[in-house]
N, CA and C of each residue as an Amber inpcrd file, in Angstrom:
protein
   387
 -47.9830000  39.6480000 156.0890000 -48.3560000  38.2660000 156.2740000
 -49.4340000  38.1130000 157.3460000 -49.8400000  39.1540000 157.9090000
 -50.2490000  39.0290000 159.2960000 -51.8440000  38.7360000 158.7390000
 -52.5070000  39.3640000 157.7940000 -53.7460000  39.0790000 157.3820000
 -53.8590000  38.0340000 156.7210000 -53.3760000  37.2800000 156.0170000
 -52.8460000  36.1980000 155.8890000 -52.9130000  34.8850000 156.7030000
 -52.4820000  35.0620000 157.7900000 -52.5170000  34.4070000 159.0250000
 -53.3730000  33.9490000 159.6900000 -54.2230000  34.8790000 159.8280000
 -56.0960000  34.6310000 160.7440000 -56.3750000  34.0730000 159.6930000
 -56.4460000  34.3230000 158.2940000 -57.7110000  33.5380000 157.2400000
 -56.6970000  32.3010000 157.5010000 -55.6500000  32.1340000 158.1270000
 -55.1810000  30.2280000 157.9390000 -55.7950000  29.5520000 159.1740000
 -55.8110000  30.7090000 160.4810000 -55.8500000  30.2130000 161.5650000
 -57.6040000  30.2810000 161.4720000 -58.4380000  30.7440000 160.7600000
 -59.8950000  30.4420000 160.6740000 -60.1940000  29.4220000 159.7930000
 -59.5400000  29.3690000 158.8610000 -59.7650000  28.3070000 157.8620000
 -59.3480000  27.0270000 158.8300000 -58.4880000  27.1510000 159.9680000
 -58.4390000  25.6750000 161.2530000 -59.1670000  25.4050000 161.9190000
 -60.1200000  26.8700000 162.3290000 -61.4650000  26.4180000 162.6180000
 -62.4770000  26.2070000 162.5410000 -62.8460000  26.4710000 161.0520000
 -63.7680000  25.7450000 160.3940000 -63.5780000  24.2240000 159.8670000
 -61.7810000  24.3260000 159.7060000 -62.2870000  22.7500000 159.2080000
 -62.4260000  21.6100000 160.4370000 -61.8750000  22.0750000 161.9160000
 -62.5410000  21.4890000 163.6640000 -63.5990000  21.4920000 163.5560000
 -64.4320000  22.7730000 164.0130000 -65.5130000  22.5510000 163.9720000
 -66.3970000  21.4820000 163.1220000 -66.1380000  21.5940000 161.6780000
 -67.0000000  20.3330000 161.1240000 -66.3940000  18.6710000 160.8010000
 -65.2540000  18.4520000 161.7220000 -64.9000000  17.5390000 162.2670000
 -63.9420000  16.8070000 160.9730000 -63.4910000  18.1630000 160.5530000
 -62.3420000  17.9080000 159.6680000 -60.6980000  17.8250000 159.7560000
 -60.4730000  16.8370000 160.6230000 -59.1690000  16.8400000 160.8490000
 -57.9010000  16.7660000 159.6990000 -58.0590000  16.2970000 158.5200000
 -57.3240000  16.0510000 157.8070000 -57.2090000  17.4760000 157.3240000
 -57.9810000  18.6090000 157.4080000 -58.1090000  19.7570000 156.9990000
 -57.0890000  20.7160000 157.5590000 -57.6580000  20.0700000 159.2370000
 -57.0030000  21.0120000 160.0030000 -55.1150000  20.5970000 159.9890000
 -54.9380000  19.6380000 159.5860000 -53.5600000  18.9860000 159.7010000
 -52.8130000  19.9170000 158.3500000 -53.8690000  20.0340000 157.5120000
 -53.0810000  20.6790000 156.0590000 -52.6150000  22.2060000 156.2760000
 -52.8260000  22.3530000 157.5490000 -52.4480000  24.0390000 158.1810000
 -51.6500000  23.7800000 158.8040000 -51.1320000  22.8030000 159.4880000
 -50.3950000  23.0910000 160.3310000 -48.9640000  22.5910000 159.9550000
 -47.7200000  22.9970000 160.6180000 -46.4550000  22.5400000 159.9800000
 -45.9960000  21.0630000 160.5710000 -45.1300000  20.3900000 160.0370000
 -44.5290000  18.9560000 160.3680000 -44.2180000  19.3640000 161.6510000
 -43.8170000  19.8930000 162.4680000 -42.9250000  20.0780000 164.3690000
 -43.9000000  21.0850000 164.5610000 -45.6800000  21.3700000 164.3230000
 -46.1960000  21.9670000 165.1320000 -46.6840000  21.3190000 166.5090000
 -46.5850000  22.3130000 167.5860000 -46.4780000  22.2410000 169.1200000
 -48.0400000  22.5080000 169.4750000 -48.3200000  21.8430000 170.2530000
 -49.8050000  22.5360000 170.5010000 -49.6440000  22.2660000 172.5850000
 -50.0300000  22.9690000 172.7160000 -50.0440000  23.3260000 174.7460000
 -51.0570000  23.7240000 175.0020000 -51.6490000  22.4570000 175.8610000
 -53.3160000  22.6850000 176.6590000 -52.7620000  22.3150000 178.3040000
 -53.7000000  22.9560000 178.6510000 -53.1420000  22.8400000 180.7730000
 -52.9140000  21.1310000 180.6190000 -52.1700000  20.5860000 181.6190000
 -52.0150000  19.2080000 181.7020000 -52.5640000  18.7930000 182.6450000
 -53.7160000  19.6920000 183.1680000 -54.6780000  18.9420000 184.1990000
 -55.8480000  18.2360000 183.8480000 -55.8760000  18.2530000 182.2710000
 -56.7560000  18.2140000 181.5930000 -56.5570000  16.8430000 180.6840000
 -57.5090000  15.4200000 180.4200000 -57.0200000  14.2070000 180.0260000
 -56.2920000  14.4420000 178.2080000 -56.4910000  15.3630000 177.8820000
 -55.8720000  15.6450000 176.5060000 -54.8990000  16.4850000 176.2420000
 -54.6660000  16.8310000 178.3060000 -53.3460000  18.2620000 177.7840000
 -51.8440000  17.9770000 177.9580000 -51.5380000  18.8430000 178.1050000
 -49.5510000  18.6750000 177.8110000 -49.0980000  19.5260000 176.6370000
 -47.9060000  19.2980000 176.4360000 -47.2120000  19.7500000 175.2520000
 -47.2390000  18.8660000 173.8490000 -47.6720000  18.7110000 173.2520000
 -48.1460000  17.3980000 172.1600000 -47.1040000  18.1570000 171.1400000
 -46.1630000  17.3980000 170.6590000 -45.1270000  17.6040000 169.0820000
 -45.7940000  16.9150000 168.1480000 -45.5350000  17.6920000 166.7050000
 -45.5690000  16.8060000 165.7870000 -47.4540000  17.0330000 165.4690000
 -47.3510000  16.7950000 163.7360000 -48.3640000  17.0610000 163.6290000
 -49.1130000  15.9860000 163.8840000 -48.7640000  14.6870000 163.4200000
 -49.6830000  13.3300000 163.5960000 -49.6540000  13.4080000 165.0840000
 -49.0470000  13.5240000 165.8600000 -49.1850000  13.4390000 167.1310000
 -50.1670000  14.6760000 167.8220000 -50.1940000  15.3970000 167.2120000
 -51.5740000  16.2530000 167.8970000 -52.6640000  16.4390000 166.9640000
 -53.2150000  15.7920000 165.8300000 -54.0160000  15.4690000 165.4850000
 -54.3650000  14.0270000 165.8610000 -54.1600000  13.5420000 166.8350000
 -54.1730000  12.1990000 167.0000000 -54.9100000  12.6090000 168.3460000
 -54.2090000  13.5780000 168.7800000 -54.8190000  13.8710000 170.6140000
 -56.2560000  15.3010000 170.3410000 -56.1800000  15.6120000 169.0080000
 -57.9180000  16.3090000 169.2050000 -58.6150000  14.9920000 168.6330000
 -58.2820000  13.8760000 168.2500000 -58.8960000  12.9950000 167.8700000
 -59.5590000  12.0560000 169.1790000 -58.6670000  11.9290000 170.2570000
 -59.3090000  11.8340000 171.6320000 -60.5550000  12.5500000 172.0040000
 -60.9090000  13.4680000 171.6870000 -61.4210000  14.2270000 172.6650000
 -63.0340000  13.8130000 172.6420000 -63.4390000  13.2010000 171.8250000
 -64.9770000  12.5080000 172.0740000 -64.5940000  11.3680000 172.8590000
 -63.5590000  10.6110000 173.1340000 -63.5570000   9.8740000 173.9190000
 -63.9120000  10.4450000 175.5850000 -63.4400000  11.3470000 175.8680000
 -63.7360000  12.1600000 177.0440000 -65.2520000  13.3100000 177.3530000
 -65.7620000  13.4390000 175.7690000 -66.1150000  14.6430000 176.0160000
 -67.4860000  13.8010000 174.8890000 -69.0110000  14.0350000 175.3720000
 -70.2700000  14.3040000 174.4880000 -70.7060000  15.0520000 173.5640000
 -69.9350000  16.0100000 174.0330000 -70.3130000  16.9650000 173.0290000
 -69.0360000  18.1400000 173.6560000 -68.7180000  18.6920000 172.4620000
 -67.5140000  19.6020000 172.5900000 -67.2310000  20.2710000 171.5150000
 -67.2520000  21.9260000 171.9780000 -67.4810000  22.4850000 170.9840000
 -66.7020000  23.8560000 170.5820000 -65.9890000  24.7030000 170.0610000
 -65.4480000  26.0620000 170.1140000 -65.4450000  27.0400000 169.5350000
 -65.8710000  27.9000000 169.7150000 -66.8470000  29.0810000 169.1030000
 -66.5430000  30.5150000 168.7350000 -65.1230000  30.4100000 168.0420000
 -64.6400000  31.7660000 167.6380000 -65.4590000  32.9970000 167.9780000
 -64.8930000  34.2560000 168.3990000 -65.7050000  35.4830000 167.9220000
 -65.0310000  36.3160000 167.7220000 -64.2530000  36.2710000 167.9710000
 -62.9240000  37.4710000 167.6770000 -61.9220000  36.6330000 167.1270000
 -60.6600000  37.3020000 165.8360000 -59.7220000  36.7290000 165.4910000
 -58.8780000  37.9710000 165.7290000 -58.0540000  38.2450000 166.3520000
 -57.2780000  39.2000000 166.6970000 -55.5160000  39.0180000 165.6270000
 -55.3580000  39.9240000 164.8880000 -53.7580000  40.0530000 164.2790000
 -53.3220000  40.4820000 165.2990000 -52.0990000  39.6600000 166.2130000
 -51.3950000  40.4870000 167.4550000 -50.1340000  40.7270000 166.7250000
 -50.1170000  40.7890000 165.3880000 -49.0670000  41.1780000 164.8570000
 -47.5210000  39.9310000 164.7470000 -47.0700000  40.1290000 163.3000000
 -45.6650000  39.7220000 162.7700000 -46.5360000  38.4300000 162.8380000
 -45.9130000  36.7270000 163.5060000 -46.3670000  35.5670000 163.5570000
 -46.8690000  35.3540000 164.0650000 -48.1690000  36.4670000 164.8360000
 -49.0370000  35.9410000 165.9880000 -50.7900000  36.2220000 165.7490000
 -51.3190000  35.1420000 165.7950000 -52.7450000  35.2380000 166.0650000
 -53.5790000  34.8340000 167.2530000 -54.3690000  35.4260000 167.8840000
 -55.2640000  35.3360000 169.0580000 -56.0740000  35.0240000 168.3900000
 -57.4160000  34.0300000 169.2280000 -58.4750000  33.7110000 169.0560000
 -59.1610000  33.6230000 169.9950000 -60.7050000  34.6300000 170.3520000
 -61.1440000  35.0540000 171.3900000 -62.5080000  33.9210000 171.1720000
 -63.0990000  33.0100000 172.4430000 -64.1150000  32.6090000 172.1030000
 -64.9980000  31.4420000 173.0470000 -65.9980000  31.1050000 172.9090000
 -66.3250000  30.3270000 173.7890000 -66.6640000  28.8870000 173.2930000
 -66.3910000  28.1050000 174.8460000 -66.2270000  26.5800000 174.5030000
 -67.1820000  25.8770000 175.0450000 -67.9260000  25.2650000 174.4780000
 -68.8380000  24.4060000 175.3840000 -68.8930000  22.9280000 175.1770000
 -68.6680000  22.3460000 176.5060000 -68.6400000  20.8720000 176.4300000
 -69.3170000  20.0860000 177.3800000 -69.6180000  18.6500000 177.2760000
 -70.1860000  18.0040000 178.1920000 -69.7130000  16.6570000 178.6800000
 -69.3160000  16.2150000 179.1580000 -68.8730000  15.2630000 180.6130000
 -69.9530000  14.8300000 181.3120000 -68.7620000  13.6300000 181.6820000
 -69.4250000  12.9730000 182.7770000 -70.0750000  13.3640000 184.1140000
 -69.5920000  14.8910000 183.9360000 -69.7140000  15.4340000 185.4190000
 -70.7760000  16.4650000 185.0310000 -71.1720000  16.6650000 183.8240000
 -72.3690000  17.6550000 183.4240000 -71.5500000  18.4590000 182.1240000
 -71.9730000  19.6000000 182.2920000 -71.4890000  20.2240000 181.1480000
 -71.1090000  22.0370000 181.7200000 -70.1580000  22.5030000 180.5750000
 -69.1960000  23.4380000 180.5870000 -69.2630000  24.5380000 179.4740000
 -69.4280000  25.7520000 180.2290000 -69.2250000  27.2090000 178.7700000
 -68.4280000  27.7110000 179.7350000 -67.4640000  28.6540000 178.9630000
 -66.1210000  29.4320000 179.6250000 -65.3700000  29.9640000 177.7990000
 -65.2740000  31.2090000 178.6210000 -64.2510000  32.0370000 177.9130000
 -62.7220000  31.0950000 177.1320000 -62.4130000  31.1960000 176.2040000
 -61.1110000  31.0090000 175.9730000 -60.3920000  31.3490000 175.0390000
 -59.0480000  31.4980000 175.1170000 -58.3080000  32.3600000 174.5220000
 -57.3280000  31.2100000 173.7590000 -56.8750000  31.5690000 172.3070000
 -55.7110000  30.6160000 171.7760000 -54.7500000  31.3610000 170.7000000
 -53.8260000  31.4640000 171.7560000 -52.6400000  32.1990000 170.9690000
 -51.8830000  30.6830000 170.1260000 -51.5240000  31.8400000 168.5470000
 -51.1800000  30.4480000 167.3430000 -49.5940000  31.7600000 166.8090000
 -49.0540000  30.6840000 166.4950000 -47.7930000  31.1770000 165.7890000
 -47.7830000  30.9870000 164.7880000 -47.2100000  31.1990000 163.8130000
 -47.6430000  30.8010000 162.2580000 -46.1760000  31.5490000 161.7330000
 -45.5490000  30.6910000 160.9360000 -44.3010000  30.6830000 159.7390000
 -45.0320000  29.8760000 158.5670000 -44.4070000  30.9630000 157.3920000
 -44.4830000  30.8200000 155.9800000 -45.8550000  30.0900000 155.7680000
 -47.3710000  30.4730000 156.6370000 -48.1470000  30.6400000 156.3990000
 -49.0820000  29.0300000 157.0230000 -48.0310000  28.1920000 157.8280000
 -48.5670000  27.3590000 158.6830000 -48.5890000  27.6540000 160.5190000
 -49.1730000  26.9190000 160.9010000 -49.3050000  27.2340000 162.2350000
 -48.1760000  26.2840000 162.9870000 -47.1540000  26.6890000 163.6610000
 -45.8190000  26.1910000 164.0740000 -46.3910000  25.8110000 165.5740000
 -47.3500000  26.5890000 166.2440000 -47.6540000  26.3870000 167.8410000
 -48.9280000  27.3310000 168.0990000 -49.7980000  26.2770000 168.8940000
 -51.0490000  26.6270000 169.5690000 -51.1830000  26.3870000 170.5220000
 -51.5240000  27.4530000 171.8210000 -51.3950000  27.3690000 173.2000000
 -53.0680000  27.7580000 173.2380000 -53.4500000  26.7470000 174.4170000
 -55.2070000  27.0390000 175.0450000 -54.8320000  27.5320000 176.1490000
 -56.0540000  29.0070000 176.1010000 -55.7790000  29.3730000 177.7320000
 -57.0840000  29.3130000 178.2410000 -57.5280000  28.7020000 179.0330000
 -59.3300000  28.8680000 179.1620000 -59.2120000  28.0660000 180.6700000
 -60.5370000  28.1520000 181.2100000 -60.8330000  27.8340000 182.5120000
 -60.3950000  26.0740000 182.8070000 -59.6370000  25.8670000 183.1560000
 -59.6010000  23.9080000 182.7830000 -60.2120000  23.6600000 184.6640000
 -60.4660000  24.5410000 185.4520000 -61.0930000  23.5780000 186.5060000
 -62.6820000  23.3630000 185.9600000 -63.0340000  24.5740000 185.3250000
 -64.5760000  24.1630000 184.6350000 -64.9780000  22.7330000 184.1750000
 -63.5070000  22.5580000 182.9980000 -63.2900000  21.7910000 182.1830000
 -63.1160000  20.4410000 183.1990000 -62.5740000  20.2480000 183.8340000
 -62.0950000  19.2300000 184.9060000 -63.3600000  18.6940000 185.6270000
 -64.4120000  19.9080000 185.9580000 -65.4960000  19.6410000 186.6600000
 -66.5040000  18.6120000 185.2010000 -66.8320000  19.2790000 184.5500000
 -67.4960000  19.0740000 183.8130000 -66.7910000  17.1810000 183.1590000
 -65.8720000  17.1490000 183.7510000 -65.3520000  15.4410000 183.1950000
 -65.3440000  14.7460000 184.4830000 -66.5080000  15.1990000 185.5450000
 -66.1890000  14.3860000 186.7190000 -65.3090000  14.4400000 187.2420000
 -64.6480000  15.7060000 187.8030000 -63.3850000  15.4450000 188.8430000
 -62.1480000  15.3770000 187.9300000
């Protein structure tokens, strides 16, 4: 299942990137979890799929331009996919590139939980404080 997995968890980021949310929702399961730092105006633990397609739906409210840039899809094996890559965004406070990492869980071929690990004071700077 594991190859399997990245083509679901890439097929989520192609349909983000071209600002396809209804796309990205058709991957993911009814009680998927998504965890971004909570220092951040869009982070926390978000349940539920309408409920965290609702909060990447925020994120032009905060952000000019915002963007994430796969380059690696890593099988870490059984229900786990890594995604190695860079993010660039722009704020009120200027703008932001930084490394980031997003470990995804995936059952019976949806994504159950997505954790962001990436620089959020960058991110923080770049939204003015």
């Amino acid at each position: 299942m594991s190859a399997e997995n990245v083509e679901v968890v890439r097929a989520g980021y192609q349909a983000f990137m071209s600002g396809d949310l209804e796309g990205v929702g058709k991957l993911f399961a009814d009680d998927v979890e998504w965890e971004s730092p909570d220092s951040l105006p869009t982070g926390g633990i978000h349940r539920g799929r309408d409920v965290v397609l609702a909060n990447f739906a925020e994120l032009p409210r905060h952000w000019s331009s915002f963007s994430v840039e796969p380059d690696q899809y890593i099988d870490a094996g059984g229900d786990y996919v890594l995604v190695r890559g860079v993010q660039r965004s722009t704020g009120a406070g200027g703008s932001s590139e930084s490394r980031f990492l997003h470990l995804f869980t995936l059952r019976n071929g949806k994504v159950v939980r997505g954790e962001f690990i990436g620089d959020s004071a960058k991110l923080r700077d770049a939204l003015g404080g």
